[in-house]
PAKOLMAR-696999 format. One record per residue (C-alpha): residue number from 1; x, y, z. Coordinates in pm, whole numbers. Example, Ala and Ser with C-alpha at 12.3 -4.5 7.8 and 13.67 -1.06 7.14 Angstrom:
BEGIN
- n,x,y,z
- 1,1230,-450,780
- 2,1367,-106,714
This chain:
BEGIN
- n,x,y,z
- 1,10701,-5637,183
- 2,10563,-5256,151
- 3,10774,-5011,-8
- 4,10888,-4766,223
- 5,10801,-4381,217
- 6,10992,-4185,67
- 7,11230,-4379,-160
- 8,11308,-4394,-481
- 9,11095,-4718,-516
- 10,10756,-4508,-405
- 11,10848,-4228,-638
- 12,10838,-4496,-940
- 13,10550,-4703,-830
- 14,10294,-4376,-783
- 15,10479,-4212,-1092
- 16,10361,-4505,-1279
- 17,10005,-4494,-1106
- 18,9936,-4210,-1202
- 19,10055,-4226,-1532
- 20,9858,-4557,-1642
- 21,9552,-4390,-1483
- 22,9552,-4071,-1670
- 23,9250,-4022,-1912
- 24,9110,-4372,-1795
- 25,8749,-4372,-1694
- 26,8851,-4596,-1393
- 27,9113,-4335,-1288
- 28,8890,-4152,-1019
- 29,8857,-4431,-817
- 30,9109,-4434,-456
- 31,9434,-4615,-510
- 32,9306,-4976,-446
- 33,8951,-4950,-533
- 34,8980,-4945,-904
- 35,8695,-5146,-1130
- 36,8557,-5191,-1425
- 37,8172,-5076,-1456
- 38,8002,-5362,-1679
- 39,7762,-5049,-1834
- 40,8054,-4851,-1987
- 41,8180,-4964,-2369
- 42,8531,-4877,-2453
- 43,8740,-4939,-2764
- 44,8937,-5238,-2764
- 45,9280,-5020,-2686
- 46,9126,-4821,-2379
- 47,8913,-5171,-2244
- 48,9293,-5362,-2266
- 49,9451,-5032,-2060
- 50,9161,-5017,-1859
- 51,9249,-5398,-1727
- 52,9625,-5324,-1707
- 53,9552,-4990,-1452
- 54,9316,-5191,-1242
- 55,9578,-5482,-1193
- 56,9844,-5219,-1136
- 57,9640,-5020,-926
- 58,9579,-5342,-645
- 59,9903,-5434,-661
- 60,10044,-5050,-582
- 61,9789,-5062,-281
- 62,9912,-5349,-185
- 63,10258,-5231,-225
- 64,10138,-4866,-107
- 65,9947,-4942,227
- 66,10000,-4603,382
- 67,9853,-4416,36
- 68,9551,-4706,-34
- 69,9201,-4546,-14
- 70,9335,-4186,-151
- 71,9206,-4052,-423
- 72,9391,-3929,-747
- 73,9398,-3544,-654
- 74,9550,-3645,-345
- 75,9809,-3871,-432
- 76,9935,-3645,-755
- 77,9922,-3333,-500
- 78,10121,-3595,-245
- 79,10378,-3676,-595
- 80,10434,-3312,-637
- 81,10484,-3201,-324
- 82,10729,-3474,-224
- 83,10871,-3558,-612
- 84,10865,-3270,-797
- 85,10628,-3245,-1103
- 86,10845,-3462,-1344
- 87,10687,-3835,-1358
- 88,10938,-4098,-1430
- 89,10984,-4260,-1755
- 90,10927,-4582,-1871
């Protein structure tokens, strides 16, 4: 079942979105389009983080349906406006 705008649930699941995607080459792609281009090499650490952010990112847009297909600038401008600029913790 979605999660609902505007709860607490939302705030944690696009916290965490955003988070995971942060300095990830994969990060500019809209929340459910995530992938992993075959041409690019990464280090063992960033390929294994890489993976994690894609699974996480389709399953927040499935989770998400009212934010899937936005892009990064718009859903951290979306976090801030409605959250504050404090992401949760793990």
């Amino acid at each position: 079942m979605p999660v609902e705008v505007g709860t607490d649930e939302e705030r944690i699941m696009l916290g965490r979105w955003i988070q995971k995607g942060q300095g990830l080459i994969v990060g500019g792609s809209p929340l459910g389009d995530a992938y992993l281009d075959p041409n690019i090499e990464r280090p063992k650490d960033i390929q294994e983080k890489s993976e994690e952010y894609i699974k996480y990112d389709h399953h927040a847009a499935e989770e998400l349906p009212h934010l899937k297909g936005r892009f990064r600038y718009e859903l951290e401008k979306y976090y801030r406006d409605r959250y504050g600029p404090y992401l949760p913790k793990d």
